[in-house]
C-alpha positions in Angstrom: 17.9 -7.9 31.9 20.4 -6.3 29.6 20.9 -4.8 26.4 23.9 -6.0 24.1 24.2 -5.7 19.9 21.5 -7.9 17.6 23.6 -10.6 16.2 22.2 -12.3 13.1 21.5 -15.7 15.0 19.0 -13.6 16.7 16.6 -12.8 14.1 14.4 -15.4 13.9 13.1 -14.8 17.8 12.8 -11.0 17.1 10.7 -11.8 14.0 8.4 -14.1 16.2 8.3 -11.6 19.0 7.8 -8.8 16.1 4.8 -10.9 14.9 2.8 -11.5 18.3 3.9 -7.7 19.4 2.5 -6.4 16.6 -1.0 -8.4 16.1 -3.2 -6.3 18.1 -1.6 -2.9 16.5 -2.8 -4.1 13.5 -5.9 -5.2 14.3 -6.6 -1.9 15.4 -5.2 -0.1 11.4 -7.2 -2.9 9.8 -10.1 -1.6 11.9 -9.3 2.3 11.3 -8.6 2.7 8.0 -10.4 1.5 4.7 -10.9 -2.4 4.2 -9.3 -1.6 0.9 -6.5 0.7 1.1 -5.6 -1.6 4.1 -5.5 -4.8 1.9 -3.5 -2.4 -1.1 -1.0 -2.1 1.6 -0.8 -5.7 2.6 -2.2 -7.7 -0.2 -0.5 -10.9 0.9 -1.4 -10.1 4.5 0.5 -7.7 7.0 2.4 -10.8 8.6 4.5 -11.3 5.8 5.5 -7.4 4.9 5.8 -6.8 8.5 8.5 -9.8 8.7 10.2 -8.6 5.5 10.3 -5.2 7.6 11.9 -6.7 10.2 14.1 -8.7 8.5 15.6 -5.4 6.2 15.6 -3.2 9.3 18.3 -5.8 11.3 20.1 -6.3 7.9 20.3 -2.3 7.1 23.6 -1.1 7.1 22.6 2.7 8.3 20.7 1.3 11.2 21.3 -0.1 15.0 19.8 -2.6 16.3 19.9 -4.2 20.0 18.2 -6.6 22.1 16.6 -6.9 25.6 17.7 -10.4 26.7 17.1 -12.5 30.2 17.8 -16.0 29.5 15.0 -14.9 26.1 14.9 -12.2 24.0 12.1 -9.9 25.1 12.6 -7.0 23.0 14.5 -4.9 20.2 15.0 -1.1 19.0 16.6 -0.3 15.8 17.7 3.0 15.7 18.8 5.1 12.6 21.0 8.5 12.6 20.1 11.2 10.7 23.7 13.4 10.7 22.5 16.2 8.4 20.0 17.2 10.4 21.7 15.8 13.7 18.0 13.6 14.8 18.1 9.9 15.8 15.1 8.0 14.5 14.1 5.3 16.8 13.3 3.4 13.5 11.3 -0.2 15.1 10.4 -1.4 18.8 8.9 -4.2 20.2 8.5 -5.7 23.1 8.0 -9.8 23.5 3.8 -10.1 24.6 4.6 -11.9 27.5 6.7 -8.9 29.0 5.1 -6.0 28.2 4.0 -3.3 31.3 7.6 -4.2 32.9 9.5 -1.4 31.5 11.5 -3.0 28.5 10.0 -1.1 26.2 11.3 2.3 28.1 14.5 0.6 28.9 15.4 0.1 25.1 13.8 3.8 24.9 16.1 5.1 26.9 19.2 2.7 25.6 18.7 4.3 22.1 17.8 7.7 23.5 21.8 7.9 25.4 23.0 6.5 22.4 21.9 8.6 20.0 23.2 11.7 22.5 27.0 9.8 22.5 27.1 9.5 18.6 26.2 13.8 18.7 22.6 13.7 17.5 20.4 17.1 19.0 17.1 15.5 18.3 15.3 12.4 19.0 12.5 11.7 16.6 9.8 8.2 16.6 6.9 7.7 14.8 3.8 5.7 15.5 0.4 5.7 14.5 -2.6 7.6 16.2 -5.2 4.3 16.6 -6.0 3.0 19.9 -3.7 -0.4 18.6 -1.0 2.1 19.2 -1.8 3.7 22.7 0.6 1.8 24.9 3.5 3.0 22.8 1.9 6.4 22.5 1.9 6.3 26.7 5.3 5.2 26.5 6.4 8.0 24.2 5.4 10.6 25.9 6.3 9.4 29.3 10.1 9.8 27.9 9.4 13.4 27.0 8.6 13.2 23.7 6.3 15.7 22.5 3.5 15.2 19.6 3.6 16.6 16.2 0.3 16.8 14.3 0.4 15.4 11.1 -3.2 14.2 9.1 -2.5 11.7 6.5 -5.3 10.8 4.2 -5.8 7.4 2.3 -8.2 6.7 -0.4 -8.4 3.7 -2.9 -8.3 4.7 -6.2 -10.3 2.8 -8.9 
């Protein structure tokens, strides 16, 4: 496997691989939050915002994006630098279905992670949701060294 630059041509088999990668994450937020504060944030369906996501995210001037490629993709990162207050965001992950528990996820992890130390940043920051839909990266997360930072945020529909 090896990890080289997103080229455009690319972005149709990231979006697929965004799409399956992402299904059972949010089956778990439709199944933790509010029916309808879920639908308020994806009226037409999380598919379709989570693929305009993806799509603005590999088009984003301010942010990096590479792939994990053997023959396939089988995963991205996008990262984005924060110089003012010196902290790399690993902005979006994902890792192809089919390949997950082989350590591409922690490889582009750890891609990002030197990267962001070359271009100067201090601080490595990601952000991911608390559900079980998101314990694998949770796992993954942690197993890098990154620490947890409580945060509660509340939803409610209003009427």
């Amino acid at each position: 496997m090896r990890i080289e630059p997103y080229e455009d041509s690319q972005l149709d088999a990231i979006k697929s691989l965004s799409v399956r990668a992402w299904s059972p994450v949010f089956d778990s937020l439709e199944k933790a939050m509010d029916l309808e504060v879920y639908r308020s944030f994806y009226p037409d369906g999380w598919r379709v915002s989570q693929l305009h996501a993806v799509e603005g995210v590999c088009a984003a001037a301010d942010t990096k994006v590479w792939v994990a490629i053997d023959g396939s993709i089988l995963g991205f990162v996008a990262v984005k630098l924060h110089f003012e207050s010196s902290m790399g965001e690993i902005y979006m992950v994902a890792v192809d279905p089919d390949y997950q528990r082989r350590g591409i996820g922690t490889a582009l992890m750890e891609f990002a992670l030197d990267w962001m130390k070359v271009a100067g940043m201090s601080v490595a920051m990601v952000e991911t949701g608390g559900d079980p839909g998101h314990a694998p990266a949770r796992c993954t997360y942690e197993k890098l060294g990154f620490r947890l930072f409580p945060v509660a945020r509340y939803f409610k529909k209003l009427d």
